[in-house]
C-alpha distance (Angstrom), angle and dihedral (degrees) to the residues before:
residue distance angle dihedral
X1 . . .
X2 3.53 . .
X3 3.79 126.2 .
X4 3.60 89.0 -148.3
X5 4.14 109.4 113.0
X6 3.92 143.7 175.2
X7 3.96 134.7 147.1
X8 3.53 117.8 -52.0
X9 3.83 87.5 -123.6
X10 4.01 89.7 60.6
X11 3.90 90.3 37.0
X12 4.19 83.7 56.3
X13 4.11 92.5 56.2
X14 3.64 94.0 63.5
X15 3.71 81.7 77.3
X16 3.63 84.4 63.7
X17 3.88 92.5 46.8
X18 3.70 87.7 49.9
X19 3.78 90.3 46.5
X20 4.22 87.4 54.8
X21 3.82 90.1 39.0
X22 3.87 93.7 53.0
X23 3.95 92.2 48.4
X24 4.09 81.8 56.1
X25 3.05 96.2 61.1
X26 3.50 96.8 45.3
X27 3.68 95.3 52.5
X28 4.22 87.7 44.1
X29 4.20 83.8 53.8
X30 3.92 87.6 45.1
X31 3.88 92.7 49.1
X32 3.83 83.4 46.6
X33 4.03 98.7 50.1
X34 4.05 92.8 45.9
X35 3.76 95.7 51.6
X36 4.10 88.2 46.4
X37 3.92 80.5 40.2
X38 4.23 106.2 167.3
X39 3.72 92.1 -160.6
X40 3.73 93.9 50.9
X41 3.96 88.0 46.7
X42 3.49 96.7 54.3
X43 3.46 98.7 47.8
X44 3.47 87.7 51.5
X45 3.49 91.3 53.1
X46 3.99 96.6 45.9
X47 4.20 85.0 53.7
X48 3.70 94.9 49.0
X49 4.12 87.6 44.3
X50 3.91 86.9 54.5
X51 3.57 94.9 42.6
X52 4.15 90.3 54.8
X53 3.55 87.4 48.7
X54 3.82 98.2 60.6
X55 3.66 104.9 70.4
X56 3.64 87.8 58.3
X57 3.88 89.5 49.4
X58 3.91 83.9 44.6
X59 3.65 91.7 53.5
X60 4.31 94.8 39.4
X61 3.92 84.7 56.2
X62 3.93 91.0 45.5
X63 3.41 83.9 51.0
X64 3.58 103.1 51.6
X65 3.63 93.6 40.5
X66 3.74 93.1 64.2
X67 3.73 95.2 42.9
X68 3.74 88.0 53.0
X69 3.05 98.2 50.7
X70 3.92 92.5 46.1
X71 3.51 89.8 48.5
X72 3.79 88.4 55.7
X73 3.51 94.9 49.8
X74 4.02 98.2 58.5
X75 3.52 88.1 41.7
X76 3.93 86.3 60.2
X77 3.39 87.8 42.0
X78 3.06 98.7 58.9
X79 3.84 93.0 42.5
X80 3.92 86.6 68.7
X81 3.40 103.6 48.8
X82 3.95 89.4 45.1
X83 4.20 84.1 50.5
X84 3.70 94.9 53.9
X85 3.37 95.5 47.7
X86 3.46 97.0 57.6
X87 3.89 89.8 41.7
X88 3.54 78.3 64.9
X89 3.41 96.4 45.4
X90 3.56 102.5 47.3
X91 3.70 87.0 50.4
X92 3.77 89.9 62.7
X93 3.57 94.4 -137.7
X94 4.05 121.0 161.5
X95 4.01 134.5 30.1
X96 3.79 118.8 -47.4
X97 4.00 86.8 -95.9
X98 3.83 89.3 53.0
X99 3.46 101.3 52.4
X100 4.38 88.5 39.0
X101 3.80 80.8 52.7
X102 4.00 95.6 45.6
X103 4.02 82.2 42.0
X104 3.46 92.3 65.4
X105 4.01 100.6 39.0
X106 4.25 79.0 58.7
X107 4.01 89.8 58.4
X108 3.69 90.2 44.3
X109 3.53 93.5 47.2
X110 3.18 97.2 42.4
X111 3.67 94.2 58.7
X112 3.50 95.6 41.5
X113 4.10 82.3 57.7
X114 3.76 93.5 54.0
X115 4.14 89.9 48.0
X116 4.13 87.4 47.8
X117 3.73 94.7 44.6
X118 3.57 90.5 46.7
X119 3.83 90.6 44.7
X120 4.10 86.2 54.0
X121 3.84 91.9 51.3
X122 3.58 94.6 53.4
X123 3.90 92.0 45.4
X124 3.77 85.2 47.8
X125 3.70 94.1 51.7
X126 3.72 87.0 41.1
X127 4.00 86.0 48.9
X128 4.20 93.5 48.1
X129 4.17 87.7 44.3
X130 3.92 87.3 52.8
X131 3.72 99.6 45.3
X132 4.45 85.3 44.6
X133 3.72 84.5 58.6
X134 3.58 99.4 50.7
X135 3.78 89.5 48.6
X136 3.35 92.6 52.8
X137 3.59 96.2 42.7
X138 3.79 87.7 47.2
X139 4.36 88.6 52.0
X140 3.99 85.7 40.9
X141 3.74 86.0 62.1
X142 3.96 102.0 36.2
X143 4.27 85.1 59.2
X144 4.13 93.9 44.4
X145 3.59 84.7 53.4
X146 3.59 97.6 45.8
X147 3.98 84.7 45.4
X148 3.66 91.7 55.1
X149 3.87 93.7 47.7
X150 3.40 84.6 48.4
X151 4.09 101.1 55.2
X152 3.37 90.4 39.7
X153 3.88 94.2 56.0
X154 4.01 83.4 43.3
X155 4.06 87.9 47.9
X156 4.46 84.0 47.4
X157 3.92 94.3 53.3
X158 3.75 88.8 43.0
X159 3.81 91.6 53.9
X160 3.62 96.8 39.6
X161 4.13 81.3 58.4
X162 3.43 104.7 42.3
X163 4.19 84.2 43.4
X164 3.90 89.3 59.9
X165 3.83 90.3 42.8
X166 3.70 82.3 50.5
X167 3.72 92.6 52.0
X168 3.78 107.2 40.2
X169 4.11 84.4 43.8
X170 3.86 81.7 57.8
X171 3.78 98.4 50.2
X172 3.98 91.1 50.3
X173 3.37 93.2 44.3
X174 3.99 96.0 58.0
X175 3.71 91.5 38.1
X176 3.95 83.6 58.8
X177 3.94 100.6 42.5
X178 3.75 86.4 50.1
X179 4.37 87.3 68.3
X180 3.89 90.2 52.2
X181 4.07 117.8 82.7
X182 3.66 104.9 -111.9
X183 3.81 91.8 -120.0
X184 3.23 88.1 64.2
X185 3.34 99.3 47.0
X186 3.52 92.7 37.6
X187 3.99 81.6 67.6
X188 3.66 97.7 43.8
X189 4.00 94.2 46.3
X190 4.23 85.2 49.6
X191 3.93 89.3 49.5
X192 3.80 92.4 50.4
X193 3.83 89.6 53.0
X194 3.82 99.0 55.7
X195 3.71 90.2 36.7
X196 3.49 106.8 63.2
X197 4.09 97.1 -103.0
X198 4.12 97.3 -43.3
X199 3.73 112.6 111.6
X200 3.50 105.2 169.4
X201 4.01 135.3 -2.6
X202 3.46 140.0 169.3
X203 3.58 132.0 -73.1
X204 4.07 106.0 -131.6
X205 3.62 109.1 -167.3
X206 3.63 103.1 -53.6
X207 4.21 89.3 -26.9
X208 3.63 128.0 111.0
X209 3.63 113.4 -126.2
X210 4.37 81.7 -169.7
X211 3.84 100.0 46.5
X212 3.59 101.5 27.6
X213 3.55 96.4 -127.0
X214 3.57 146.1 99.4
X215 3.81 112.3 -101.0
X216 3.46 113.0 -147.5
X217 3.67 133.2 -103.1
X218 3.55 105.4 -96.4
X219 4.00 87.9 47.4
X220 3.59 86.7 51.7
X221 3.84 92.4 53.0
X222 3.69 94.0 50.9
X223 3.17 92.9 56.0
X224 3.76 104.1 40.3
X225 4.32 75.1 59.5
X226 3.41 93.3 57.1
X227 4.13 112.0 107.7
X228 3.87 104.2 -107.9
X229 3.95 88.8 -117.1
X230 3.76 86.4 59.7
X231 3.94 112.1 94.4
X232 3.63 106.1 -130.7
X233 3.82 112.0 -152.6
X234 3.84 124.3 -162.3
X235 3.16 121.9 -94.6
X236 3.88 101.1 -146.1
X237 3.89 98.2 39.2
X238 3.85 103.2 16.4
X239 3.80 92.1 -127.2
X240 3.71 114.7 141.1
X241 3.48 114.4 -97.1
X242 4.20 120.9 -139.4
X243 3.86 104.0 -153.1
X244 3.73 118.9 -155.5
Protein backbone atom coordinates (compact mmCIF):
# COMPACT_ATOMS: atom_id res chain seq x y z
CA UNK A 1 0.00 0.00 0.00
CA UNK A 2 0.99 3.35 -0.52
CA UNK A 3 2.55 5.65 2.06
CA UNK A 4 0.94 8.44 0.45
CA UNK A 5 -1.92 10.02 2.99
CA UNK A 6 -4.51 12.94 3.40
CA UNK A 7 -8.06 13.30 5.12
CA UNK A 8 -10.54 10.94 4.27
CA UNK A 9 -12.75 13.89 3.23
CA UNK A 10 -10.02 14.95 0.49
CA UNK A 11 -9.28 11.19 -0.26
CA UNK A 12 -13.40 11.02 -1.04
CA UNK A 13 -13.17 14.01 -3.85
CA UNK A 14 -11.03 12.09 -6.09
CA UNK A 15 -14.26 10.42 -6.88
CA UNK A 16 -15.23 13.69 -8.12
CA UNK A 17 -11.91 14.12 -10.09
CA UNK A 18 -12.49 10.75 -11.51
CA UNK A 19 -16.08 11.66 -12.24
CA UNK A 20 -14.61 14.98 -14.38
CA UNK A 21 -11.75 12.84 -15.74
CA UNK A 22 -14.11 10.08 -17.08
CA UNK A 23 -16.45 12.73 -18.84
CA UNK A 24 -12.93 13.77 -20.64
CA UNK A 25 -12.44 11.08 -21.98
CA UNK A 26 -15.68 10.62 -23.19
CA UNK A 27 -15.89 13.88 -24.87
CA UNK A 28 -11.98 13.19 -26.32
CA UNK A 29 -13.64 9.60 -27.74
CA UNK A 30 -16.69 11.70 -29.01
CA UNK A 31 -14.40 14.31 -30.76
CA UNK A 32 -12.61 11.19 -32.08
CA UNK A 33 -15.83 9.19 -33.48
CA UNK A 34 -17.33 12.47 -35.29
CA UNK A 35 -14.19 13.35 -37.15
CA UNK A 36 -13.88 9.41 -38.24
CA UNK A 37 -17.76 9.90 -38.64
CA UNK A 38 -19.16 6.51 -40.74
CA UNK A 39 -22.30 8.26 -41.74
CA UNK A 40 -20.51 11.26 -43.06
CA UNK A 41 -18.06 8.78 -44.95
CA UNK A 42 -20.52 6.98 -46.64
CA UNK A 43 -22.37 9.64 -47.85
CA UNK A 44 -19.41 10.94 -49.11
CA UNK A 45 -18.71 7.94 -50.77
CA UNK A 46 -22.35 7.40 -52.31
CA UNK A 47 -21.87 11.28 -53.85
CA UNK A 48 -18.51 10.65 -55.26
CA UNK A 49 -19.97 7.07 -56.69
CA UNK A 50 -22.79 9.15 -58.42
CA UNK A 51 -20.61 11.74 -59.55
CA UNK A 52 -18.22 8.94 -61.45
CA UNK A 53 -21.19 7.60 -62.86
CA UNK A 54 -22.32 10.70 -64.77
CA UNK A 55 -19.92 11.04 -67.52
CA UNK A 56 -20.90 7.70 -68.60
CA UNK A 57 -24.63 8.75 -68.36
CA UNK A 58 -23.40 11.99 -70.17
CA UNK A 59 -21.86 10.05 -72.85
CA UNK A 60 -25.04 7.15 -73.06
CA UNK A 61 -27.35 10.27 -73.65
CA UNK A 62 -24.80 11.74 -76.25
CA UNK A 63 -24.99 8.64 -77.66
CA UNK A 64 -28.51 8.13 -78.02
CA UNK A 65 -29.13 11.55 -79.09
CA UNK A 66 -27.11 11.15 -82.21
CA UNK A 67 -28.46 7.77 -83.05
CA UNK A 68 -31.90 9.22 -82.75
CA UNK A 69 -31.51 11.64 -84.56
CA UNK A 70 -29.74 9.50 -87.34
CA UNK A 71 -32.33 7.13 -87.15
CA UNK A 72 -34.79 9.92 -87.85
CA UNK A 73 -33.05 11.16 -90.64
CA UNK A 74 -33.09 7.81 -92.87
CA UNK A 75 -36.43 7.33 -91.88
CA UNK A 76 -37.17 10.80 -93.57
CA UNK A 77 -35.15 9.85 -96.12
CA UNK A 78 -36.65 7.32 -96.98
CA UNK A 79 -40.09 9.00 -96.65
CA UNK A 80 -39.05 11.17 -99.75
CA UNK A 81 -37.91 8.88 -101.99
CA UNK A 82 -41.03 6.59 -101.18
CA UNK A 83 -43.23 10.11 -101.88
CA UNK A 84 -41.77 10.73 -105.22
CA UNK A 85 -42.20 7.59 -106.35
CA UNK A 86 -45.62 7.43 -105.89
CA UNK A 87 -45.96 11.06 -107.26
CA UNK A 88 -44.78 9.32 -110.11
CA UNK A 89 -46.88 6.65 -109.82
CA UNK A 90 -50.04 8.21 -109.27
CA UNK A 91 -49.30 10.29 -112.23
CA UNK A 92 -49.25 7.21 -114.39
CA UNK A 93 -46.38 8.22 -116.25
CA UNK A 94 -44.20 5.54 -118.37
CA UNK A 95 -45.05 2.10 -120.26
CA UNK A 96 -47.12 -0.51 -118.46
CA UNK A 97 -43.66 -2.22 -117.42
CA UNK A 98 -42.47 1.14 -116.01
CA UNK A 99 -45.09 1.96 -113.92
CA UNK A 100 -45.35 -2.27 -112.77
CA UNK A 101 -41.66 -1.68 -112.10
CA UNK A 102 -42.16 1.79 -110.17
CA UNK A 103 -45.23 -0.20 -108.52
CA UNK A 104 -43.11 -2.43 -106.94
CA UNK A 105 -40.14 0.02 -105.84
CA UNK A 106 -43.45 1.81 -103.86
CA UNK A 107 -44.12 -1.63 -101.90
CA UNK A 108 -40.50 -1.96 -101.23
CA UNK A 109 -40.17 1.38 -100.15
CA UNK A 110 -42.84 1.50 -98.42
CA UNK A 111 -41.85 -1.26 -96.21
CA UNK A 112 -38.50 -0.26 -95.89
CA UNK A 113 -40.25 3.18 -94.48
CA UNK A 114 -42.28 1.36 -91.89
CA UNK A 115 -38.89 -0.71 -90.70
CA UNK A 116 -36.93 2.92 -90.64
CA UNK A 117 -39.69 4.73 -88.89
CA UNK A 118 -39.98 2.07 -86.52
CA UNK A 119 -36.16 1.92 -86.16
CA UNK A 120 -36.36 5.93 -85.32
CA UNK A 121 -39.05 5.36 -82.64
CA UNK A 122 -37.16 2.91 -80.84
CA UNK A 123 -33.92 5.09 -81.03
CA UNK A 124 -36.13 7.91 -79.88
CA UNK A 125 -37.48 6.04 -76.99
CA UNK A 126 -34.02 4.78 -76.44
CA UNK A 127 -32.89 8.60 -76.77
CA UNK A 128 -35.83 9.97 -74.11
CA UNK A 129 -34.85 6.76 -71.63
CA UNK A 130 -31.13 7.97 -71.85
CA UNK A 131 -31.63 11.61 -71.32
CA UNK A 132 -34.38 10.39 -68.04
CA UNK A 133 -31.39 8.66 -66.66
CA UNK A 134 -29.05 11.36 -66.78
CA UNK A 135 -31.60 13.60 -65.12
CA UNK A 136 -32.07 11.44 -62.60
CA UNK A 137 -28.60 10.64 -62.12
CA UNK A 138 -27.89 14.37 -62.22
CA UNK A 139 -30.95 14.93 -59.17
CA UNK A 140 -29.46 11.64 -57.49
CA UNK A 141 -26.29 13.59 -57.12
CA UNK A 142 -27.64 17.22 -56.33
CA UNK A 143 -29.51 15.39 -52.95
CA UNK A 144 -26.17 13.19 -51.94
CA UNK A 145 -24.47 16.35 -52.00
CA UNK A 146 -26.91 18.23 -50.15
CA UNK A 147 -26.90 15.11 -47.70
CA UNK A 148 -23.29 15.34 -47.23
CA UNK A 149 -23.36 19.15 -46.57
CA UNK A 150 -25.88 18.40 -44.41
CA UNK A 151 -24.06 15.63 -42.01
CA UNK A 152 -21.21 17.43 -42.07
CA UNK A 153 -22.88 20.66 -40.75
CA UNK A 154 -24.70 18.14 -38.22
CA UNK A 155 -21.07 16.50 -37.47
CA UNK A 156 -19.77 20.74 -37.03
CA UNK A 157 -22.54 21.62 -34.40
CA UNK A 158 -21.85 18.35 -32.70
CA UNK A 159 -18.15 19.15 -32.40
CA UNK A 160 -18.53 22.66 -31.58
CA UNK A 161 -20.68 21.04 -28.45
CA UNK A 162 -18.82 18.36 -27.41
CA UNK A 163 -15.58 20.99 -27.83
CA UNK A 164 -17.22 23.36 -25.20
CA UNK A 165 -18.12 20.35 -23.03
CA UNK A 166 -14.55 19.54 -23.54
CA UNK A 167 -13.45 22.92 -22.43
CA UNK A 168 -15.60 23.89 -19.49
CA UNK A 169 -14.94 20.03 -18.24
CA UNK A 170 -11.26 21.19 -18.46
CA UNK A 171 -11.57 24.39 -16.46
CA UNK A 172 -13.42 22.46 -13.51
CA UNK A 173 -11.26 19.88 -13.59
CA UNK A 174 -7.98 22.06 -12.91
CA UNK A 175 -9.80 24.23 -10.53
CA UNK A 176 -10.43 20.84 -8.60
CA UNK A 177 -6.88 19.16 -8.90
CA UNK A 178 -5.50 22.42 -7.65
CA UNK A 179 -7.39 21.50 -3.81
CA UNK A 180 -5.67 18.02 -3.78
CA UNK A 181 -1.82 17.81 -2.46
CA UNK A 182 0.15 16.97 -5.42
CA UNK A 183 1.41 13.75 -3.82
CA UNK A 184 -1.64 12.69 -3.81
CA UNK A 185 -2.49 13.48 -6.94
CA UNK A 186 0.69 12.63 -8.19
CA UNK A 187 -0.52 8.97 -7.15
CA UNK A 188 -3.93 9.19 -8.47
CA UNK A 189 -2.79 10.75 -11.97
CA UNK A 190 0.00 7.57 -12.08
CA UNK A 191 -2.90 5.06 -11.23
CA UNK A 192 -5.11 6.44 -14.00
CA UNK A 193 -2.27 5.91 -16.51
CA UNK A 194 -1.65 2.18 -15.93
CA UNK A 195 -5.28 1.64 -15.47
CA UNK A 196 -6.82 2.45 -18.50
CA UNK A 197 -8.27 6.11 -17.36
CA UNK A 198 -9.64 4.99 -13.64
CA UNK A 199 -7.66 6.52 -10.87
CA UNK A 200 -9.49 5.85 -7.96
CA UNK A 201 -12.98 4.06 -7.14
CA UNK A 202 -14.79 2.90 -4.43
CA UNK A 203 -14.36 0.04 -2.31
CA UNK A 204 -18.01 -1.75 -2.09
CA UNK A 205 -17.97 -4.19 0.58
CA UNK A 206 -15.10 -6.25 -0.25
CA UNK A 207 -15.61 -5.26 -4.30
CA UNK A 208 -13.47 -3.19 -6.38
CA UNK A 209 -15.23 -0.47 -8.02
CA UNK A 210 -11.44 -0.15 -10.16
CA UNK A 211 -10.85 -3.84 -11.02
CA UNK A 212 -14.21 -5.11 -11.15
CA UNK A 213 -13.71 -7.79 -8.88
CA UNK A 214 -14.11 -8.95 -5.53
CA UNK A 215 -10.86 -8.75 -3.54
CA UNK A 216 -10.56 -11.26 -1.19
CA UNK A 217 -10.98 -11.34 2.46
CA UNK A 218 -7.71 -10.98 3.79
CA UNK A 219 -7.18 -7.93 1.25
CA UNK A 220 -10.25 -6.59 2.54
CA UNK A 221 -9.02 -6.82 6.17
CA UNK A 222 -5.85 -5.07 5.48
CA UNK A 223 -7.33 -2.53 4.28
CA UNK A 224 -10.28 -2.04 6.56
CA UNK A 225 -6.83 -1.72 9.14
CA UNK A 226 -5.46 0.83 7.32
CA UNK A 227 -5.71 4.44 9.30
CA UNK A 228 -8.41 6.41 7.35
CA UNK A 229 -5.66 9.09 6.40
CA UNK A 230 -3.82 6.26 4.74
CA UNK A 231 -4.64 6.01 0.89
CA UNK A 232 -5.47 2.53 0.26
CA UNK A 233 -4.71 1.51 -3.34
CA UNK A 234 -6.16 -1.61 -5.06
CA UNK A 235 -4.60 -4.36 -5.12
CA UNK A 236 -5.68 -5.74 -8.58
CA UNK A 237 -5.60 -2.40 -10.57
CA UNK A 238 -3.55 -0.07 -8.30
CA UNK A 239 -6.25 2.60 -8.36
CA UNK A 240 -6.78 4.34 -5.13
CA UNK A 241 -9.41 3.08 -3.23
CA UNK A 242 -12.00 5.65 -1.16
CA UNK A 243 -13.27 3.52 1.79
CA UNK A 244 -16.55 4.38 3.35
Amino acid sequence: MSEVTAPPAVQARLLELQELDTALDQARAAVRRLKADPEHARLRARALELEEALPGLEDAARTADRAGAEATEKAAATRARRDRTRERLEAGQGGSKELQAMQHEDDTLTALLDDHEAAALEAMEAADAAESRLAKGHAALEQARAEVEARAAEVRREGQAVTQRGRDLTQRRAALAAEFPASLLALYEQARERNGGIGAARLVGNRSAAAGTELSPAEVAHIRALPPAAVARCPESGAILIRD
